[in-house]
C-alpha atoms as an extended CHARMM CRD file, in Angstrom:
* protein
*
        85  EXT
         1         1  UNK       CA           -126.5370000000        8.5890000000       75.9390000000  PROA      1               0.0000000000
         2         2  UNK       CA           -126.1650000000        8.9500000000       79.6160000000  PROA      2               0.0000000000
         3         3  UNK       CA           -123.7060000000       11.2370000000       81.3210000000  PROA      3               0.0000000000
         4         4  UNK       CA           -121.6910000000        8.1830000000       82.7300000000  PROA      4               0.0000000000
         5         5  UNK       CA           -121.6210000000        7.1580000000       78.8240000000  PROA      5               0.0000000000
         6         6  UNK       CA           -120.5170000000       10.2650000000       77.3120000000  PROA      6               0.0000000000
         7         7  UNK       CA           -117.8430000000       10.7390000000       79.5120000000  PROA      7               0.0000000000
         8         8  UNK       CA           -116.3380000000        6.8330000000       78.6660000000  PROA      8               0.0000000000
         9         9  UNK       CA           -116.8650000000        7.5520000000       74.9730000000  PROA      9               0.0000000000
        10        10  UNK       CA           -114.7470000000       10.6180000000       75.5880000000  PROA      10              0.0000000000
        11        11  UNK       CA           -112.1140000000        8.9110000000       77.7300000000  PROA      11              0.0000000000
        12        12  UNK       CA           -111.9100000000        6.0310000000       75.1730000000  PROA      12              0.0000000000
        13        13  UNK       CA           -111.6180000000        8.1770000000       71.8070000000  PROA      13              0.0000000000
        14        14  UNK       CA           -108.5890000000       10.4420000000       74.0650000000  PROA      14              0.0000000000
        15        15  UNK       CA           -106.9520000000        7.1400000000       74.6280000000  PROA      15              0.0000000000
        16        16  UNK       CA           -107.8280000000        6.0090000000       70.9720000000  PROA      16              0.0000000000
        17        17  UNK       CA           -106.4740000000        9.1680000000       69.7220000000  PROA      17              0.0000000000
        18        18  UNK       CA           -103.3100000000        9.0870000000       71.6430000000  PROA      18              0.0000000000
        19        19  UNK       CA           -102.8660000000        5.6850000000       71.1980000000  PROA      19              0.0000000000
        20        20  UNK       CA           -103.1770000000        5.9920000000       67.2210000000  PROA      20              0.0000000000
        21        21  UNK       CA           -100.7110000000        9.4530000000       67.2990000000  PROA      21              0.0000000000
        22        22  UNK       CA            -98.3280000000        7.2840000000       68.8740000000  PROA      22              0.0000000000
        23        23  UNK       CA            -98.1840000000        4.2530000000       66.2990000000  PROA      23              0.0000000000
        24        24  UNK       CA            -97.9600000000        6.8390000000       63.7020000000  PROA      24              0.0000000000
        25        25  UNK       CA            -94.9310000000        8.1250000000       64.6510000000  PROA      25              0.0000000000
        26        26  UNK       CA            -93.4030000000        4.6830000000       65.5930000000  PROA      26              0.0000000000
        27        27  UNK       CA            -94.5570000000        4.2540000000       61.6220000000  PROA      27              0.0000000000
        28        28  UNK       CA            -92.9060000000        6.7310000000       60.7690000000  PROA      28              0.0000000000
        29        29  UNK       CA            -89.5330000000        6.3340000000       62.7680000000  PROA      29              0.0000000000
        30        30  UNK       CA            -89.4620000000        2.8870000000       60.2960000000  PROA      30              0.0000000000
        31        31  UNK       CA            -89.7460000000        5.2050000000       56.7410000000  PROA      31              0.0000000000
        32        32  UNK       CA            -86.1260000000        5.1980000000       56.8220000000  PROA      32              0.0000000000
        33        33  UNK       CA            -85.3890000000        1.6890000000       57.3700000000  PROA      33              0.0000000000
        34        34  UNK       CA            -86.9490000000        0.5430000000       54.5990000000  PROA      34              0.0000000000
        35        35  UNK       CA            -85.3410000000        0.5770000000       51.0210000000  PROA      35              0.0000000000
        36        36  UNK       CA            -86.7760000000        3.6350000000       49.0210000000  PROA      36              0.0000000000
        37        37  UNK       CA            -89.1710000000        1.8540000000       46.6230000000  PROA      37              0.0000000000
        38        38  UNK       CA            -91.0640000000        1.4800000000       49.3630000000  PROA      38              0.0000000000
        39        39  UNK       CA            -90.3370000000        4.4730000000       51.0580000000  PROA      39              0.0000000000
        40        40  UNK       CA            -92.7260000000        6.8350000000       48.3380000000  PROA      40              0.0000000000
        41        41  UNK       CA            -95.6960000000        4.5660000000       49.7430000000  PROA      41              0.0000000000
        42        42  UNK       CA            -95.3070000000        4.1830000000       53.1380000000  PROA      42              0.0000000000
        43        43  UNK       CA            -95.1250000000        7.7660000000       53.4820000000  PROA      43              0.0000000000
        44        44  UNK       CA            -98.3430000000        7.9690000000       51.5440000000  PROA      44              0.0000000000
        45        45  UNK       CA            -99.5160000000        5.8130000000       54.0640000000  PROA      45              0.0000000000
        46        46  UNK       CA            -98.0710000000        7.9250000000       57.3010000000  PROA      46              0.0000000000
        47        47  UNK       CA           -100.0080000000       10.5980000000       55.4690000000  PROA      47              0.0000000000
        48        48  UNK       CA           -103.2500000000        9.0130000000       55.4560000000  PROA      48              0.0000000000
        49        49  UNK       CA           -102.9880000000        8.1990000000       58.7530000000  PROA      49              0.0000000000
        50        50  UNK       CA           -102.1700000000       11.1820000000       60.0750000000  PROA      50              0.0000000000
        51        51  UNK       CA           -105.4870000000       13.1690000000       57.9920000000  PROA      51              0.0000000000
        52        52  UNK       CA           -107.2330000000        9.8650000000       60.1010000000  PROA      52              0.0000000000
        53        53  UNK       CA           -105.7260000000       11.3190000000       63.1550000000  PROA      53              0.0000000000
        54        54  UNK       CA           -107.0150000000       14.4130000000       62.5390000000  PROA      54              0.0000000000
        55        55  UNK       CA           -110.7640000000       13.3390000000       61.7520000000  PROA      55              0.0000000000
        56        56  UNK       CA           -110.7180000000       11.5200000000       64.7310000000  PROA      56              0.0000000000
        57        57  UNK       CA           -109.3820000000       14.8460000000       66.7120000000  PROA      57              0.0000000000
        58        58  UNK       CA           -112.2700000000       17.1310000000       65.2660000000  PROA      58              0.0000000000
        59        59  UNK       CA           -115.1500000000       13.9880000000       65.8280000000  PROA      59              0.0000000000
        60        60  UNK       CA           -113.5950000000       14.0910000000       69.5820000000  PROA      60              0.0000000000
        61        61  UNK       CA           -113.8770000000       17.6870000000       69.7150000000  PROA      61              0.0000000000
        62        62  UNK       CA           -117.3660000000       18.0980000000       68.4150000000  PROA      62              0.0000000000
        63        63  UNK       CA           -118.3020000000       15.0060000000       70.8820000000  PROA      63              0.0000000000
        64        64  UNK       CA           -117.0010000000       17.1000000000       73.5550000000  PROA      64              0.0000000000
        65        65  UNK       CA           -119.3220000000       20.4900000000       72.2560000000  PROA      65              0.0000000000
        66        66  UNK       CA           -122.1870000000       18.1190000000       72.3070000000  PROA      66              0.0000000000
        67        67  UNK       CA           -121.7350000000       16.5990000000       75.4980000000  PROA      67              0.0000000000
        68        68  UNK       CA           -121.0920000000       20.2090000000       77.4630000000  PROA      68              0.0000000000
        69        69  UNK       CA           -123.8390000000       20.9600000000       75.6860000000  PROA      69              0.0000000000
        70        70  UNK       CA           -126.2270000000       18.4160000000       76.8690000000  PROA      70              0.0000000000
        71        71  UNK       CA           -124.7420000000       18.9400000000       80.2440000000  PROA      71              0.0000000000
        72        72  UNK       CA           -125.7610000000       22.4340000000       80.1920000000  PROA      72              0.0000000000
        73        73  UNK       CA           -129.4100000000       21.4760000000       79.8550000000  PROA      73              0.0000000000
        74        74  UNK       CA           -129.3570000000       22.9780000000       76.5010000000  PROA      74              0.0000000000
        75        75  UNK       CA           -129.3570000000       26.5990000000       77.8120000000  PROA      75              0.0000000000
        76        76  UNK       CA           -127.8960000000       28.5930000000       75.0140000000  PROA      76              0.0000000000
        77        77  UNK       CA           -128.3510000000       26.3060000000       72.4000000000  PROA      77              0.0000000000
        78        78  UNK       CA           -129.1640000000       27.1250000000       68.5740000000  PROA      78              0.0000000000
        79        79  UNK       CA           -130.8130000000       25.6020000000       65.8920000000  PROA      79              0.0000000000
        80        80  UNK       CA           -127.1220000000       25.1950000000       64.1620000000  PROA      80              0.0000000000
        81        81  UNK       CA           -125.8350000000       23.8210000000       67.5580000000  PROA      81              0.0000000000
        82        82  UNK       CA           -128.5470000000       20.7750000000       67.6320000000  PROA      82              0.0000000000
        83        83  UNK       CA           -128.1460000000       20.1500000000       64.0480000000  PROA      83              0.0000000000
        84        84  UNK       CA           -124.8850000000       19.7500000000       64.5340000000  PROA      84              0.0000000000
        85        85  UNK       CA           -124.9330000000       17.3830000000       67.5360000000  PROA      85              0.0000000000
């Protein structure tokens, strides 16, 4: 992928990210509106989401690894780094 690329990627899963953090907690904010036999499973639900959330925040952090890495011409790279990336 080409610099220009990997830096939209980026951009797009941080907006992606943000975007999804947001509707979670707008998700959320509704738990208590809703009579409590369905409270038990939309908070399963908000839980889910949020582990989601979470992957997504590790995949966008090794993204980022990879991409200063590949910036970096692949000075000081090890076999673990490039099997990881």
């Amino acid at each position: 992928m080409s610099a220009i690329g990997d830096a939209e990627f980026l951009r797009l899963l941080k907006s992606d990210i943000d975007y999804f953090g947001r509707a979670i907690d707008r998700f959320e904010n509704l738990i208590p509106r809703v009579c409590s036999s369905v409270q038990d499973q939309w908070r399963l639900q908000a839980q889910s989401r949020r582990n989601f959330a979470l992957e997504l925040e590790i995949l966008l952090e090794k993204a980022e690894q990879c991409v200063s890495a590949s910036v970096s011409g692949g000075k000081n790279k090890t076999p673990s780094d490039s099997a990881s990336c």
